[in-house]
N, C-alpha and C positions, 0 to 999 in steps of 0.2 A: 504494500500500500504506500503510495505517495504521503509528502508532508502536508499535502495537502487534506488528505484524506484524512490523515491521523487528524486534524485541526478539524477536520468538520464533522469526523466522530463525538471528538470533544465537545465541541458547541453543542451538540446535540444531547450529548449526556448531563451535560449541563444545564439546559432549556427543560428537562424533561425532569430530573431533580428540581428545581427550580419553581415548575409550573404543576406537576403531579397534584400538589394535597389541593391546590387549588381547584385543580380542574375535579378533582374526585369530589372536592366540598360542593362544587353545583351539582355533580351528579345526583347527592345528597337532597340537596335543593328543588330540584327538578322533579325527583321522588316525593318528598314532602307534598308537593304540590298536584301528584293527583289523587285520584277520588281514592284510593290504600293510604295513602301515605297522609290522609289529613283530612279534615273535614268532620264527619260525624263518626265515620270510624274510630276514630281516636277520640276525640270528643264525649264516647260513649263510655270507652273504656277509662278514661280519667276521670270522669263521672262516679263511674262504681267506684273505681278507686279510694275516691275523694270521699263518697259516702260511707263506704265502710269503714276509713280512719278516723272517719269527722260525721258522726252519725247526727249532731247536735247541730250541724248547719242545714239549713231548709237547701231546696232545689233551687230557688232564687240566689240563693249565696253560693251554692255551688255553680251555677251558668255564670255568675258574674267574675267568681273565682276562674272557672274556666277561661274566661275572657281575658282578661287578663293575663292568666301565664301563656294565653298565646298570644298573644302582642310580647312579651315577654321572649319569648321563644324566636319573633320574627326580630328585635333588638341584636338577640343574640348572636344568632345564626349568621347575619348580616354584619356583624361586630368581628365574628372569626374571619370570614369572609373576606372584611375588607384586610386583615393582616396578611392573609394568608396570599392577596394579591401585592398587596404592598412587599409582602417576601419575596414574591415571584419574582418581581421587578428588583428589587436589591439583589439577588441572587443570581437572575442571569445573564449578566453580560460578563464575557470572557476578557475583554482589551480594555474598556473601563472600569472597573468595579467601583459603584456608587455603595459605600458603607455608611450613609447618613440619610435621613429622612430631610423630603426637600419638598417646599411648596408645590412646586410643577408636579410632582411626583405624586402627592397628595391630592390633589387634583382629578389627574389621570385616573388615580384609583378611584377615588370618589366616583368620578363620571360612571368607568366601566362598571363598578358594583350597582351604581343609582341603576343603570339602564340595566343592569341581569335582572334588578328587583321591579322593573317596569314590565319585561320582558315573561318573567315567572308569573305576574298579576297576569298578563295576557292569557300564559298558557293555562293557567287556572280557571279563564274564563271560559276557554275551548272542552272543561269537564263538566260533568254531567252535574255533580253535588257541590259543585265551590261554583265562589265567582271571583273575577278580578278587583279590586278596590283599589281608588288612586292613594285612598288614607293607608292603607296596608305598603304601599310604596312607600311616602313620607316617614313614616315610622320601621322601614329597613334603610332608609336614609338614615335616619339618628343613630340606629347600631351599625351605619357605614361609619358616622362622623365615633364616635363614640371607639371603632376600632382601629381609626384612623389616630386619634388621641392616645391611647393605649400603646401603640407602635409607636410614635412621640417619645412617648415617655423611656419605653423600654431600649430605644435606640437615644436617648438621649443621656439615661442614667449608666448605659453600657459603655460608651464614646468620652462621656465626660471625664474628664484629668484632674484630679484634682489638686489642688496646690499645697505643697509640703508645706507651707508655712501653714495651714491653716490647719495642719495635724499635729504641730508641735504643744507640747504642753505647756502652760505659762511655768516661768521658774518662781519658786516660792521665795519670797525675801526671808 
């Protein structure tokens, strides 16, 4: 094999590390979203669930409970989501390696995750027992922004240097 060759093995094993958890977290996603993967199916079973640990909450505080931890659910999912795009992107380029979380970059990810979460609404509307909802978007926005923030942090507490003098101890008179 050429040097060439060997170079574009590389990139590719690199692209593929790189982009893997991501691309399997939509796969995830995409499941979730049809009529098995969510809706009353689940719904039901978190139901019973919920009643038999919690037998002293009516059915009204349980649907609202429910409600709740799935808006919860879609924070979430959308929170991992956007690190795991944001990883993508730090991780695969071979001739620059970007190791710092950068506006444009944020951005970017924002975007692509906004529109999977636009895109996932649609295809829930194409199922039989869900529909699409634009508030269900807006609120996989906020666990974009929210794992977008989290990536922030974690690349920023990992990168930072911090200054010797400010470890030293005062000397006692």
């Amino acid at each position: 094999m050429t040097n060439t060759g060997h170079i574009y093995k590389r990139w590719c094993l690199i692209q593929i590390r790189a982009w893997l958890p991501a691309c399997l977290w939509c796969v995830f996603i995409f499941w979730g979203s049809t009529d098995d993967g969510g809706g009353q199916a689940t719904s039901l079973r978190l139901m019973t669930f919920l009643h038999i640990n919690f037998p002293a909450l009516s059915w009204e505080q349980l649907a609202k409970l429910i409600f709740y931890l799935r808006k919860a659910c879609h924070v979430t999912e959308y929170a991992i989501l956007a690190g795991l795009v944001m990883r993508g992107f730090l991780c695969s380029s071979i001739i620059k390696k970007q190791e710092s979380w950068s506006f444009p970059l944020a951005i970017l990810t924002f975007s692509l995750c906004v529109g999977y979460a636009a895109s996932d609404e649609y295809h829930q509307s194409l199922t039989q027992e869900r529909c699409g909802c634009v508030t269900d978007v807006m609120i996989d926005a906020v666990g974009v922004f929210l794992g977008l923030q989290t990536m922030w942090c974690l690349i920023y507490f990992k990168t930072a240097k911090l200054d010797s003098t400010a470890l030293k101890i005062p000397e006692k008179d």
